[in-house]
Structure formats: structure tokens, C-alpha cells
N, CA and C atoms of all chains as a GROMACS GRO file, in nm:
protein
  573
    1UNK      N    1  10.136  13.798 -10.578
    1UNK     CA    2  10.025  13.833 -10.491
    1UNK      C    3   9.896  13.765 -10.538
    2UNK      N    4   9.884  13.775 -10.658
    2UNK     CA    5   9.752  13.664 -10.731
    2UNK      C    6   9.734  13.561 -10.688
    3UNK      N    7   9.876  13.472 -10.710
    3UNK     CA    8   9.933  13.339 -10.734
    3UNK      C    9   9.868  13.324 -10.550
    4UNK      N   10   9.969  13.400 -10.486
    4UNK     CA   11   9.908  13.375 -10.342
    4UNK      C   12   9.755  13.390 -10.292
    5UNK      N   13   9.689  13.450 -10.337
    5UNK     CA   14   9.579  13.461 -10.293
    5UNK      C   15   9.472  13.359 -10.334
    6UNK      N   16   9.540  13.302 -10.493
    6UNK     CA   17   9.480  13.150 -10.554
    6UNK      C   18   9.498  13.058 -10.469
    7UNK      N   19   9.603  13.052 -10.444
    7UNK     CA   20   9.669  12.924 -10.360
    7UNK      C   21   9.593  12.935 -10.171
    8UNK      N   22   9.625  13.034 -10.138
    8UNK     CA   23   9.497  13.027  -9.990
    8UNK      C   24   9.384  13.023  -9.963
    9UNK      N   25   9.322  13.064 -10.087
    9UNK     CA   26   9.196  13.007 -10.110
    9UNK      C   27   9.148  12.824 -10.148
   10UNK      N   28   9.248  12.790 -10.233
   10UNK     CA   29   9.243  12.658 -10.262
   10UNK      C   30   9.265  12.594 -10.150
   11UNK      N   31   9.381  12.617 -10.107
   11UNK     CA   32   9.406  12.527  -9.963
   11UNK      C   33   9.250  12.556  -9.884
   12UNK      N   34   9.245  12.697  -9.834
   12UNK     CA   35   9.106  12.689  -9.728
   12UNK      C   36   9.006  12.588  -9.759
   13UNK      N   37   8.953  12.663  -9.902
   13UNK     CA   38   8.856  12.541 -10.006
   13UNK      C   39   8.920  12.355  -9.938
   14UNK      N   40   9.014  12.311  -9.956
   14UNK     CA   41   9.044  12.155  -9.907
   14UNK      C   42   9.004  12.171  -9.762
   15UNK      N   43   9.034  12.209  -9.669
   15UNK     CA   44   9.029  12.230  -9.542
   15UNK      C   45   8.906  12.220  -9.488
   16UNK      N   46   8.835  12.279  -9.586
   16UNK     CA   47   8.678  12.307  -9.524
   16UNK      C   48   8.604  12.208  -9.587
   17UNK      N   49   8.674  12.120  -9.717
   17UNK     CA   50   8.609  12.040  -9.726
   17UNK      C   51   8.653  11.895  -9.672
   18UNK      N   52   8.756  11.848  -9.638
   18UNK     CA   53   8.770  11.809  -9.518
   18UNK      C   54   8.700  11.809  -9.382
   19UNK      N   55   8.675  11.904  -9.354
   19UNK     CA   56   8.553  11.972  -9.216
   19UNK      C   57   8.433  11.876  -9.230
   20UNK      N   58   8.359  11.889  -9.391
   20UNK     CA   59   8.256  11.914  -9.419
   20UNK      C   60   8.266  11.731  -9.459
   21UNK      N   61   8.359  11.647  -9.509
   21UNK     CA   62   8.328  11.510  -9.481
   21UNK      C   63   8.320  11.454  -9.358
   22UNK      N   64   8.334  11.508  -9.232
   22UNK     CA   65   8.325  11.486  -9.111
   22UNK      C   66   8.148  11.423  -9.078
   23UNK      N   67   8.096  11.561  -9.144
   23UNK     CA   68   7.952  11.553  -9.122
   23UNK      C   69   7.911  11.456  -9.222
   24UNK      N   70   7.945  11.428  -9.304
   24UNK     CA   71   7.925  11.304  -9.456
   24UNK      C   72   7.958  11.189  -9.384
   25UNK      N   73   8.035  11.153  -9.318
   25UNK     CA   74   8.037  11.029  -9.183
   25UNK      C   75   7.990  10.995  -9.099
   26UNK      N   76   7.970  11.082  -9.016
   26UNK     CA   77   7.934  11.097  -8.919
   26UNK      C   78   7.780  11.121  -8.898
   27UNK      N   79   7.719  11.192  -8.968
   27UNK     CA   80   7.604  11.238  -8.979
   27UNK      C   81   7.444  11.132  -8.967
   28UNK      N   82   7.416  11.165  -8.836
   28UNK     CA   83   7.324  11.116  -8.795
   28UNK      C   84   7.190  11.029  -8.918
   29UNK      N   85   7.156  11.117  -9.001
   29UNK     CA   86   7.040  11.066  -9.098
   29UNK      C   87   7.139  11.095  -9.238
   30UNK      N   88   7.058  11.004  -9.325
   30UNK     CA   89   7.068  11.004  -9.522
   30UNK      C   90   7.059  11.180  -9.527
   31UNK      N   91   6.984  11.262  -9.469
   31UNK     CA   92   6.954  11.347  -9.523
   31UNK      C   93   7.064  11.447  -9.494
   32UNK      N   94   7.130  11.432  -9.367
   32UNK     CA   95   7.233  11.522  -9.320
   32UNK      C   96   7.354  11.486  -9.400
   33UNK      N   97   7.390  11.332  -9.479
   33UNK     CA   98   7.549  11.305  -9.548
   33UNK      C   99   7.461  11.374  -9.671
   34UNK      N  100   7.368  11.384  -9.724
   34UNK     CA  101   7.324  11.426  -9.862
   34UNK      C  102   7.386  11.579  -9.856
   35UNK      N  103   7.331  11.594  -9.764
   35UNK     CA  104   7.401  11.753  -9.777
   35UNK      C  105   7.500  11.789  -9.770
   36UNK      N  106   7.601  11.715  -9.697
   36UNK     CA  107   7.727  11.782  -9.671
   36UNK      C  108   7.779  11.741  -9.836
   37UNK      N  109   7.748  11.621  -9.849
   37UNK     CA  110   7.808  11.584 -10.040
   37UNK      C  111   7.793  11.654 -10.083
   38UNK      N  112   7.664  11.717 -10.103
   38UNK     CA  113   7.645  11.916 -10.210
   38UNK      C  114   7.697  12.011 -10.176
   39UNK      N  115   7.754  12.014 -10.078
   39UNK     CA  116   7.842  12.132 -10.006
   39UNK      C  117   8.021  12.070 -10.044
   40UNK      N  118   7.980  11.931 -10.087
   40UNK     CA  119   8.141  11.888 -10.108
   40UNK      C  120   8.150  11.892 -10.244
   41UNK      N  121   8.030  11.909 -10.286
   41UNK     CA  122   8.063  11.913 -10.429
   41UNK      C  123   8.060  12.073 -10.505
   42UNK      N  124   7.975  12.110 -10.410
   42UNK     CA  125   8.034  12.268 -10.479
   42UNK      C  126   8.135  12.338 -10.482
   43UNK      N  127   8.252  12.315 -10.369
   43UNK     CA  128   8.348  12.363 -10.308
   43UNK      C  129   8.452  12.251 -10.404
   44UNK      N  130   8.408  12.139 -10.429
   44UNK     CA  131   8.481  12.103 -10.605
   44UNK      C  132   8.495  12.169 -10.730
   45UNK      N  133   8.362  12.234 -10.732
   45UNK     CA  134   8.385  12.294 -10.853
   45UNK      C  135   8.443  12.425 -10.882
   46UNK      N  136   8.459  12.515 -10.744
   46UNK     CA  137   8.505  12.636 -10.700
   46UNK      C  138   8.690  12.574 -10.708
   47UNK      N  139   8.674  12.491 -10.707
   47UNK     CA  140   8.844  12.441 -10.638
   47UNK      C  141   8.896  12.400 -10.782
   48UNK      N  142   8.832  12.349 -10.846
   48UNK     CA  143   8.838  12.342 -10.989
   48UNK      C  144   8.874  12.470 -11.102
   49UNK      N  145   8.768  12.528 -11.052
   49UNK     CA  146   8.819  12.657 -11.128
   49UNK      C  147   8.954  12.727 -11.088
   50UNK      N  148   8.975  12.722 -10.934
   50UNK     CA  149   9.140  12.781 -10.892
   50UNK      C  150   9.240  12.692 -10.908
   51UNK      N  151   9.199  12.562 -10.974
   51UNK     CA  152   9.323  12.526 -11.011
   51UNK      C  153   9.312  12.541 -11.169
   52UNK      N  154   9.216  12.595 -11.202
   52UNK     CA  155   9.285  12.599 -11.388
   52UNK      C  156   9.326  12.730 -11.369
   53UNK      N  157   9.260  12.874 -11.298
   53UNK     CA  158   9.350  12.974 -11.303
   53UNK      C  159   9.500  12.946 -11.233
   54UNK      N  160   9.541  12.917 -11.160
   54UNK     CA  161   9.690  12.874 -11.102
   54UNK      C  162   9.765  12.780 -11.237
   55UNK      N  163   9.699  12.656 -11.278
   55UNK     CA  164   9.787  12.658 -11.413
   55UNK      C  165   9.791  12.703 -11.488
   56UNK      N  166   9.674  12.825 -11.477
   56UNK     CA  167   9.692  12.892 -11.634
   56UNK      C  168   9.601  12.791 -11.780
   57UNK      N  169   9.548  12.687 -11.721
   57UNK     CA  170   9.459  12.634 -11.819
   57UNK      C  171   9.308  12.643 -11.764
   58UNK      N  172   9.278  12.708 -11.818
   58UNK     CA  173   9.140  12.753 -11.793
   58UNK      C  174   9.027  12.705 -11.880
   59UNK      N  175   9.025  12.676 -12.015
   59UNK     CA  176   8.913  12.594 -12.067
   59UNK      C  177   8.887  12.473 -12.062
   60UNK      N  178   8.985  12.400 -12.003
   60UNK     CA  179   8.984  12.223 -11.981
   60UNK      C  180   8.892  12.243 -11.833
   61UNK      N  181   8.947  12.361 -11.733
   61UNK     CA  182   8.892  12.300 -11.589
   61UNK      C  183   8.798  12.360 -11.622
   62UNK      N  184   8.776  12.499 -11.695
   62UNK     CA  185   8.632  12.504 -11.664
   62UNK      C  186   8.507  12.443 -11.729
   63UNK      N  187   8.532  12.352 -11.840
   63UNK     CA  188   8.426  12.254 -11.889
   63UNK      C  189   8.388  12.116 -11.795
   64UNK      N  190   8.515  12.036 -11.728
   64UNK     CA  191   8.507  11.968 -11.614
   64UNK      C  192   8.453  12.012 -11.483
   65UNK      N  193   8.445  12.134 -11.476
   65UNK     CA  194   8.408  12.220 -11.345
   65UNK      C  195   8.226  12.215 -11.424
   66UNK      N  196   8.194  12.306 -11.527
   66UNK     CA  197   8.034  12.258 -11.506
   66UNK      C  198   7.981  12.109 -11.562
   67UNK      N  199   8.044  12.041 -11.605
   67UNK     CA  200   8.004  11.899 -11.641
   67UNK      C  201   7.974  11.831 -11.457
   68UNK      N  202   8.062  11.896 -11.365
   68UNK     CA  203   8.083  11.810 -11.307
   68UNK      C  204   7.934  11.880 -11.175
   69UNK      N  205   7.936  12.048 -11.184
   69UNK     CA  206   7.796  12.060 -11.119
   69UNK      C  207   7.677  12.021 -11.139
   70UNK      N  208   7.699  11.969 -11.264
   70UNK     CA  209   7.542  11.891 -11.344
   70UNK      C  210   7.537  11.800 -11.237
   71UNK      N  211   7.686  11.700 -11.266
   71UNK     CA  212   7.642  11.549 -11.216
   71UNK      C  213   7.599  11.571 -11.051
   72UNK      N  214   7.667  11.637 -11.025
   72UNK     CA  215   7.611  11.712 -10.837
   72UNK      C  216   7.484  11.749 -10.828
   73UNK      N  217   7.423  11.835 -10.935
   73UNK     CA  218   7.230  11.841 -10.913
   73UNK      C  219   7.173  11.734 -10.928
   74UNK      N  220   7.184  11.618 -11.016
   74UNK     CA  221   7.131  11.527 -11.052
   74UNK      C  222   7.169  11.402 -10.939
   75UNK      N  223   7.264  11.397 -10.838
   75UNK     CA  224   7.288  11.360 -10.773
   75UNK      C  225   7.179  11.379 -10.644
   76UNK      N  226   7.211  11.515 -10.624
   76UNK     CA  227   7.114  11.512 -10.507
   76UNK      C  228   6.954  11.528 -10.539
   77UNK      N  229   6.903  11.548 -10.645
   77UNK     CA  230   6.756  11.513 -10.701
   77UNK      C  231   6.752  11.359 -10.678
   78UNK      N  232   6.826  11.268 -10.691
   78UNK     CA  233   6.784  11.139 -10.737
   78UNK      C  234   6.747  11.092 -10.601
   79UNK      N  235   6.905  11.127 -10.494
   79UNK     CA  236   6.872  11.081 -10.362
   79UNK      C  237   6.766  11.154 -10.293
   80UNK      N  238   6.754  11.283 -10.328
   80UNK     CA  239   6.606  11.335 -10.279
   80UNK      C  240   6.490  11.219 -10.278
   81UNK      N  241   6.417  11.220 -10.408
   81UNK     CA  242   6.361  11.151 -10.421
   81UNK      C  243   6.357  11.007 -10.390
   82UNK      N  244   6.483  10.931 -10.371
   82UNK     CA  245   6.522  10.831 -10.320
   82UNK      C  246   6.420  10.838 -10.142
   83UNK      N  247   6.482  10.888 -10.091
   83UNK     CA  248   6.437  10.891  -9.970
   83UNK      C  249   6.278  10.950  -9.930
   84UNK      N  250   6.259  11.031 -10.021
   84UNK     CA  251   6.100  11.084 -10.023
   84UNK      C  252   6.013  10.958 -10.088
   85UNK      N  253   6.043  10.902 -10.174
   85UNK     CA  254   5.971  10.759 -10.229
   85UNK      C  255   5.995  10.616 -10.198
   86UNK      N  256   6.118  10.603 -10.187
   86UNK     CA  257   6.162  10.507 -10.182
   86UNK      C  258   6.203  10.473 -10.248
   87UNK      N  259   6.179  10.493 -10.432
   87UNK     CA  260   6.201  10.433 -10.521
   87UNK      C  261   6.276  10.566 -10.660
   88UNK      N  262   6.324  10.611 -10.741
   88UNK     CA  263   6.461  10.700 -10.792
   88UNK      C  264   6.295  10.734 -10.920
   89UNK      N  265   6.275  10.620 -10.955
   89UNK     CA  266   6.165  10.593 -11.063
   89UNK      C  267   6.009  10.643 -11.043
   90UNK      N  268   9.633  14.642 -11.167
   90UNK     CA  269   9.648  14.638 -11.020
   90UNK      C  270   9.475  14.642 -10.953
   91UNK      N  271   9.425  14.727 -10.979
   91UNK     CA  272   9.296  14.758 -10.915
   91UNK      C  273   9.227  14.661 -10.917
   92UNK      N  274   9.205  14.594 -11.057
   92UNK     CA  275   9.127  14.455 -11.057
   92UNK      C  276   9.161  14.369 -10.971
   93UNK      N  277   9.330  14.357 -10.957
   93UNK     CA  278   9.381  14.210 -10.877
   93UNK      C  279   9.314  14.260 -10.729
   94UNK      N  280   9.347  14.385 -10.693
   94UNK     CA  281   9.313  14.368 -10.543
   94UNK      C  282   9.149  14.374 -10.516
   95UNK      N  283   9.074  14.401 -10.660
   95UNK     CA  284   8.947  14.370 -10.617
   95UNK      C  285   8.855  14.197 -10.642
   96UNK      N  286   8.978  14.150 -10.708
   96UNK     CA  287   8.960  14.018 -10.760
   96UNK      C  288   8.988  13.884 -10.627
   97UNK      N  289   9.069  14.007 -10.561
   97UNK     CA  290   9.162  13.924 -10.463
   97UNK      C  291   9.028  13.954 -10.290
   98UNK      N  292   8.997  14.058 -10.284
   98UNK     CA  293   8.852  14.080 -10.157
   98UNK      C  294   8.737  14.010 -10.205
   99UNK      N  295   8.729  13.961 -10.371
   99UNK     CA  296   8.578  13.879 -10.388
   99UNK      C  297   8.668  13.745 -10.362
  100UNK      N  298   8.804  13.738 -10.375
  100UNK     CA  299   8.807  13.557 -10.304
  100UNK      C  300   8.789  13.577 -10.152
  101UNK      N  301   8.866  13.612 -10.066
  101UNK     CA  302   8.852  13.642  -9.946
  101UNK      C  303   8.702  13.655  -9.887
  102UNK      N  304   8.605  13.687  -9.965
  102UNK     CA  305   8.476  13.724  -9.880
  102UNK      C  306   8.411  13.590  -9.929
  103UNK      N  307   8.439  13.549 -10.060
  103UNK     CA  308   8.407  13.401 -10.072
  103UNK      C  309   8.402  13.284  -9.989
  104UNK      N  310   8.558  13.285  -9.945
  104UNK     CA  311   8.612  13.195  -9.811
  104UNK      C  312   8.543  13.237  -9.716
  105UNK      N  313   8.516  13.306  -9.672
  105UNK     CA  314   8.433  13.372  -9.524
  105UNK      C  315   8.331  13.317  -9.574
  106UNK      N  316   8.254  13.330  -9.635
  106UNK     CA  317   8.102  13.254  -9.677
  106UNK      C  318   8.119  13.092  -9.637
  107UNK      N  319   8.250  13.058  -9.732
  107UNK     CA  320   8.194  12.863  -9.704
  107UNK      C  321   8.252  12.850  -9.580
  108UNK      N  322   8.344  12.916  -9.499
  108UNK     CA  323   8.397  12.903  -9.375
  108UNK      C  324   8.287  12.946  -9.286
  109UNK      N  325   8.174  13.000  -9.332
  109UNK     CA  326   8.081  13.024  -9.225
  109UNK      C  327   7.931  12.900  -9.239
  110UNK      N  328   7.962  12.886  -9.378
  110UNK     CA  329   7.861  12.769  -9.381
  110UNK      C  330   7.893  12.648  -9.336
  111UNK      N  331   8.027  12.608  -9.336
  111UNK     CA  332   8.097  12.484  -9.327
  111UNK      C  333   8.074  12.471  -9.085
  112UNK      N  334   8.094  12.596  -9.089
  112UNK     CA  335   8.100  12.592  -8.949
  112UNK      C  336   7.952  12.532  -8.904
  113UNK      N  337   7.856  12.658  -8.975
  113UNK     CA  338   7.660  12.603  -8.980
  113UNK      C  339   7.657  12.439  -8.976
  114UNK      N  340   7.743  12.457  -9.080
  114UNK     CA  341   7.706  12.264  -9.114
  114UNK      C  342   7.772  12.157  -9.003
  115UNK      N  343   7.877  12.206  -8.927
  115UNK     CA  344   7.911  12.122  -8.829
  115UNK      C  345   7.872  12.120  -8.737
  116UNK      N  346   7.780  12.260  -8.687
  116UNK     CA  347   7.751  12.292  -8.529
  116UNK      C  348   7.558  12.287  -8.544
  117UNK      N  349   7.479  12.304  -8.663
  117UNK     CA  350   7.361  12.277  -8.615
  117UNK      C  351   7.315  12.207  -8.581
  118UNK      N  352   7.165  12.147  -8.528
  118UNK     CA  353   7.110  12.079  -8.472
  118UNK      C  354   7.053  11.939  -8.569
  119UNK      N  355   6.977  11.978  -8.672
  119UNK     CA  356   6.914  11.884  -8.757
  119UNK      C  357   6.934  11.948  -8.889
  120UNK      N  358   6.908  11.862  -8.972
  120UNK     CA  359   6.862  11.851  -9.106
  120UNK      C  360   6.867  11.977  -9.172
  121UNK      N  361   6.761  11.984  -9.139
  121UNK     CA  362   6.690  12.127  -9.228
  121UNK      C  363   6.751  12.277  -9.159
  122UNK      N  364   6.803  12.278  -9.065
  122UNK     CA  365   6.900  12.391  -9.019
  122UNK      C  366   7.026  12.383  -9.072
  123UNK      N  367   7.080  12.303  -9.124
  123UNK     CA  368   7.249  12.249  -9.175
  123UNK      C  369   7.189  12.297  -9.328
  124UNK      N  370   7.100  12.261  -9.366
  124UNK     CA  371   7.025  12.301  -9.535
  124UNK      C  372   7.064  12.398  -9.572
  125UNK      N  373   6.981  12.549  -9.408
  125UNK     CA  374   6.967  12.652  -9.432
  125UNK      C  375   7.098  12.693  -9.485
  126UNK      N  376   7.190  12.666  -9.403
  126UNK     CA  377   7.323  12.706  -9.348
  126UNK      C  378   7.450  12.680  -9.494
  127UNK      N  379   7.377  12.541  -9.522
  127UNK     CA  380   7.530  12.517  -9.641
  127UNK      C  381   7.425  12.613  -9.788
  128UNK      N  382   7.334  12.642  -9.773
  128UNK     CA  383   7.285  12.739  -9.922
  128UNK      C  384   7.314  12.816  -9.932
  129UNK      N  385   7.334  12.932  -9.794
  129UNK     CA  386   7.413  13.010  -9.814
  129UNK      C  387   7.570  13.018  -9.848
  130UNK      N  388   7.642  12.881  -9.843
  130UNK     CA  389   7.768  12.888  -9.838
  130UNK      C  390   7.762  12.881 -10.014
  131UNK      N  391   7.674  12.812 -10.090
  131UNK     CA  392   7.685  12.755 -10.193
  131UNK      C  393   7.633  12.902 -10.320
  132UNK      N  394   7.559  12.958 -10.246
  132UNK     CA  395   7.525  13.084 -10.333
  132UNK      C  396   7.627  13.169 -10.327
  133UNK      N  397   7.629  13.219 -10.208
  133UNK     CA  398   7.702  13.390 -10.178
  133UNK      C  399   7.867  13.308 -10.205
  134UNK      N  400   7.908  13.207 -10.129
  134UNK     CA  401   8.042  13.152 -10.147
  134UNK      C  402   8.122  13.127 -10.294
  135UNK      N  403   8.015  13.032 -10.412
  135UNK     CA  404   8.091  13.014 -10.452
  135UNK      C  405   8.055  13.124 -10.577
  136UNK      N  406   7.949  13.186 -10.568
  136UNK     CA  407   7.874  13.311 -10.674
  136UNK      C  408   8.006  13.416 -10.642
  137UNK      N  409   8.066  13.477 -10.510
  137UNK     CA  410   8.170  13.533 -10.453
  137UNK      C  411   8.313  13.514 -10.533
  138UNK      N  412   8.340  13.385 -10.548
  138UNK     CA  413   8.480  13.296 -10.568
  138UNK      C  414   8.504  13.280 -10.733
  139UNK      N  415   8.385  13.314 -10.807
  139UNK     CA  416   8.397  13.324 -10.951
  139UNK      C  417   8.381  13.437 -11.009
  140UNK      N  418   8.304  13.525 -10.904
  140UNK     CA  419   8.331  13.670 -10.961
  140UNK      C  420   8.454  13.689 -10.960
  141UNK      N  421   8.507  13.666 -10.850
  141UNK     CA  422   8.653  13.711 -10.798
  141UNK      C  423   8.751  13.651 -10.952
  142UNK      N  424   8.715  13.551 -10.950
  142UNK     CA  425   8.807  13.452 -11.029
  142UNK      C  426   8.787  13.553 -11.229
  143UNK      N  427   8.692  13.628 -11.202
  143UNK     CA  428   8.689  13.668 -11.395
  143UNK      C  429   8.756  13.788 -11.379
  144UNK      N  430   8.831  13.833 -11.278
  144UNK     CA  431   8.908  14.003 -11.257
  144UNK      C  432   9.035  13.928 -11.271
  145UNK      N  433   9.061  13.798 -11.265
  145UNK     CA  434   9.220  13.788 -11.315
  145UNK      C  435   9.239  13.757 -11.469
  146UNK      N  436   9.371  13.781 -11.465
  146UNK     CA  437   9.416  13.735 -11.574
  146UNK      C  438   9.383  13.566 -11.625
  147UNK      N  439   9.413  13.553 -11.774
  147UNK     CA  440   9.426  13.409 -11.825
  147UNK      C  441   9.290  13.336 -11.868
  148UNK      N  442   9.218  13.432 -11.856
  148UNK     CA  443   9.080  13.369 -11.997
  148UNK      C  444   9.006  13.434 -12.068
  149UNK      N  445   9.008  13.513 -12.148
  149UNK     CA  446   8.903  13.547 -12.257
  149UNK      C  447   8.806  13.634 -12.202
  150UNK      N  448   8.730  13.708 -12.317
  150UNK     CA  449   8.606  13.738 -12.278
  150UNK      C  450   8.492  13.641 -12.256
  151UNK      N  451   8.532  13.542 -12.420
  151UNK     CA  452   8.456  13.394 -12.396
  151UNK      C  453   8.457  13.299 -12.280
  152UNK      N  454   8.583  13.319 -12.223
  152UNK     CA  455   8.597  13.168 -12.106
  152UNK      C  456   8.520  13.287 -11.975
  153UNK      N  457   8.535  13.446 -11.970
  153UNK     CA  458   8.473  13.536 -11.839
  153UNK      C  459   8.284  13.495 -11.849
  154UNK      N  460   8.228  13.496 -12.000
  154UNK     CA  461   8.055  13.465 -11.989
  154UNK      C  462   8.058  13.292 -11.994
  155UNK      N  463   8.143  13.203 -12.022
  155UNK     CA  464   8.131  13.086 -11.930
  155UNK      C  465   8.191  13.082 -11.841
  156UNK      N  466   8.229  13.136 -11.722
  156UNK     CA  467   8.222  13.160 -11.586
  156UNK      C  468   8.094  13.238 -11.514
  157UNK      N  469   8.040  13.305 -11.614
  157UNK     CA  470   7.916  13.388 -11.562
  157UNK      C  471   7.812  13.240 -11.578
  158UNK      N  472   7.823  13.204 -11.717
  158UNK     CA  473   7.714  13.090 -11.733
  158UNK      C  474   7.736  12.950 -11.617
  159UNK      N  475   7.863  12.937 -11.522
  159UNK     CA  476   7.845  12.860 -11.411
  159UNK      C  477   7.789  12.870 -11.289
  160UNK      N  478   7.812  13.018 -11.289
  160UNK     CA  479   7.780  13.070 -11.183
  160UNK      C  480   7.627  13.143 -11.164
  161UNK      N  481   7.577  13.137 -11.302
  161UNK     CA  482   7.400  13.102 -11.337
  161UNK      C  483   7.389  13.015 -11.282
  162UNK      N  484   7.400  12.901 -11.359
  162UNK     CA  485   7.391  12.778 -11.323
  162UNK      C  486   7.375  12.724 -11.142
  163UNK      N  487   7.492  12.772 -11.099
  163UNK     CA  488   7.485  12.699 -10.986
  163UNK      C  489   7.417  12.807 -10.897
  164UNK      N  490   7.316  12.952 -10.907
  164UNK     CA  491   7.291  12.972 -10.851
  164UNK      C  492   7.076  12.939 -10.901
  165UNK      N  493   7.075  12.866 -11.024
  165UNK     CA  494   6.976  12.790 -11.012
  165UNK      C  495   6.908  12.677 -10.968
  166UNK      N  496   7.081  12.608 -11.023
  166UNK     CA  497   7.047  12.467 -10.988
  166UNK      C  498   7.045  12.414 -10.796
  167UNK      N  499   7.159  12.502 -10.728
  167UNK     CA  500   7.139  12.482 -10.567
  167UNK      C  501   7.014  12.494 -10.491
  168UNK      N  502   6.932  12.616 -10.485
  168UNK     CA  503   6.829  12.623 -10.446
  168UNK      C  504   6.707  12.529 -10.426
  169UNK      N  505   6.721  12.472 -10.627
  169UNK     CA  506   6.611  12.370 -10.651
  169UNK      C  507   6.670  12.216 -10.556
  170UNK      N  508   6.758  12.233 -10.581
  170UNK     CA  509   6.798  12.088 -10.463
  170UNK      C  510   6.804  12.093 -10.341
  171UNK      N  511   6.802  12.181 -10.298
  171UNK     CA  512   6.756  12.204 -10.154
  171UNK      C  513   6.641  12.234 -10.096
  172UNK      N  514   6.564  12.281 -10.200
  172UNK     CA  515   6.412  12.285 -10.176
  172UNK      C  516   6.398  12.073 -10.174
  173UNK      N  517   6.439  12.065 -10.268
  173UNK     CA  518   6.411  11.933 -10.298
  173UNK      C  519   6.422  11.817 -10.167
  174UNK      N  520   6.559  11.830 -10.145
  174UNK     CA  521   6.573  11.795 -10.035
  174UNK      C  522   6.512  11.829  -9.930
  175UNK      N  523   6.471  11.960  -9.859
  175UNK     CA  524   6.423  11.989  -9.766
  175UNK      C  525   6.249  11.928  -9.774
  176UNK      N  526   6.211  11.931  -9.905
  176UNK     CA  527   6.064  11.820  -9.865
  176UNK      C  528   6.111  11.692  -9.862
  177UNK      N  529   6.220  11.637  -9.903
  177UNK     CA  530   6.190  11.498  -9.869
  177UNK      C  531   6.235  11.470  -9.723
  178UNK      N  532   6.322  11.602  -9.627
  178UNK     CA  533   6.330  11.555  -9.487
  178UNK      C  534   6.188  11.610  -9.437
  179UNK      N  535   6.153  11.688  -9.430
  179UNK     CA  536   6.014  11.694  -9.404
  179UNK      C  537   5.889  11.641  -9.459
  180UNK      N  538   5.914  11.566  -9.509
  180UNK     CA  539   5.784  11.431  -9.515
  180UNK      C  540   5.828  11.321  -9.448
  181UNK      N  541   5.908  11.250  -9.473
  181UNK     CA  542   5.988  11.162  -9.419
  181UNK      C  543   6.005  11.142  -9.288
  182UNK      N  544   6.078  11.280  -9.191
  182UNK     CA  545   6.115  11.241  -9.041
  182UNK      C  546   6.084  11.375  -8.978
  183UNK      N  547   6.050  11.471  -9.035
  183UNK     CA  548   6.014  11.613  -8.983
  183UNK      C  549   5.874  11.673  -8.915
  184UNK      N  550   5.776  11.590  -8.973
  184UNK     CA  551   5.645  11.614  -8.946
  184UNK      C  552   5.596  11.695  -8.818
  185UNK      N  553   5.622  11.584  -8.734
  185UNK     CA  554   5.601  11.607  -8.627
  185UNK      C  555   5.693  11.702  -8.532
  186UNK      N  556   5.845  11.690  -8.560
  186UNK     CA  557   5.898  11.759  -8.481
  186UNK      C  558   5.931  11.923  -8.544
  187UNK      N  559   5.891  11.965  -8.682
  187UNK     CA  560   5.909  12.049  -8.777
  187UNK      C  561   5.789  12.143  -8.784
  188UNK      N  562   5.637  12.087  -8.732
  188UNK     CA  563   5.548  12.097  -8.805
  188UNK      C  564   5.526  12.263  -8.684
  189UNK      N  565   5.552  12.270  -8.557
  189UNK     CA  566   5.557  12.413  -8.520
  189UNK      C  567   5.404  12.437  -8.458
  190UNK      N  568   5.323  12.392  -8.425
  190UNK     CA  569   5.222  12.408  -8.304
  190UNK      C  570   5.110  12.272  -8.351
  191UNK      N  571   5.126  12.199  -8.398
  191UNK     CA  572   5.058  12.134  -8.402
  191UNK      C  573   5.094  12.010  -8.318
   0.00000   0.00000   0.00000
């Protein structure tokens, strides 16, 4: 019952992020793919964590899981500013 | 038992969160309405999906307060990037159509 409830969540989690590169394509302005990427990247790190509970390794995903929300804030700060300046610097 | 099935309604209400933001994010209009829409998926969703996730079995007390310390984390670090973002669409291309009686 665990195992299942890990696993339909993970799948939904792909599904919706699937959905959510639609708008990362498609998406009219820089500012609308910026967002759906932070919405693709959080739903990484959530998906991350249900797959180290489902293998049962849990300190490998969850150090890759916040290493990897860093690189996602710093991501969308840079392109923030990217587009508010023009310039990252 | 009690934990799993309460471990198991904080995933479920999790999914309802990014399944409702994910929808926000496909069906709004502009920018800064899709913003509103995926912050909520990114707070309540994935803040939801890691509570859920420290009522199961298979990590520590240590690996349950680094799951609390991610889920700090990402309910600091989202906000500030979306504020962030939301001034640089509103300087940029919002002004005028954002700015609300002027």
C-alpha cells in the first residue's frame, strides 16, 4: 500500500511534468518557459525524493535532491536578472 | 499503520496541489498569473509531498530534519524567485498592461 501510493505519485509527478514542458515550448515570452522550468524543477526534486524512498536509498537522493534545488534558484535568479538587465553581471 | 495512511493523504493532497498548479500554468492568460499559480504548486505541493514522505519508513531521525531542512529551503528559496521574476516581467513587458488605471 506504501509502495503503491509512492509509485502514483511519482508517475502523476512525470505526467504533470510533461504537461508543464508543454508551456516550456510553447510559451509565448522568456518569462513564461522560465517558469514552467521552476515548476519542472521542483517537481524534480519531489520525484527525487520518491524515488530514493521506493529504493529504499534515501541519503544519496536526498543530497542530489537539495544540491539540485540550489542549482534551480540560482538558475532562475540569473535568468531573472538576465532579462531585467540584459546583462547576468 | 496510522502513520502510513497519514503519510499516504499528505502525498495525495500534495498531487492535488501540483495538479492544480500545473493546470494554472497551462490555462492562464500571462506571465505573472501562471507565477501566481505555479507558487502555489511549489509551496503547498511539494512542502505537502515531504511531509508525507518523513511518516514512512527508511530514514533516520537524521535523514527526517534533512527532509525538514529541504523543505525550509525550498519554501525560502521559491518565493524569492518569483518575486524575482515577477519584477523582471513587470519592468520589462508589464508596465503598461499590468500597471491597473494608469
Amino acid at each position: 500500500m506504501e509502495l503503491t501510493a509512492l509509485l502514483v505519485t511519482c508517475l502523476g509527478l512525470m505526467i504533470l511534468t510533461f504537461a508543464s514542458l508543454y508551456r516550456a515550448i510553447v510559451g509565448p515570452t522568456p518569462a513564461d518557459r522560465v517558469v514552467a522550468i521552476n515548476v519542472i524543477g521542483t517537481k524534480t526534486v519531489v520525484v527525487l525524493m520518491l524515488i530514493g524512498y521506493i529504493f529504499q536509498e534515501v541519503p544519496y537522493y536526498l543530497d542530489v535532491a537539495i544540491v539540485y534545488a540550489l542549482i534551480s534558484f540560482l538558475l532562475t535568479i540569473g535568468v531573472a536578472r538576465y532579462i531585467e538587465r540584459g546583462t547576468i553581471v | 499503520m496510522i502513520a502510513t495512511v497519514i503519510g499516504i493523504a499528505f502525498l495525495l493532497g500534495g498531487l492535488f496541489f501540483f495538479t492544480a498548479g500545473t493546470v494554472g500554468l497551462l490555462r492562464f492568460p500571462d506571465a505573472l498569473t501562471r507565477m501566481h499559480a505555479t507558487t502555489k504548486c511549489d509551496t503547498l505541493g511539494a512542502g505537502m509531498v515531504l511531509v508525507g514522505l518523513t511518516f514512512f519508513e527508511g530514514g533516520s531521525m537524521y535523514l527526517v530534519l534533512k527532509v525538514i531542512l529541504l523543505i525550509v529551503f525550498l519554501w525560502v528559496t521559491t518565493p524569492a524567485a518569483a518575486h524575482c521574476m515577477a519584477r523582471a516581467v513587470y519592468r520589462t513587458q508589464g508596465r503598461d498592461k499590468h500597471a491597473g488605471g494608469n
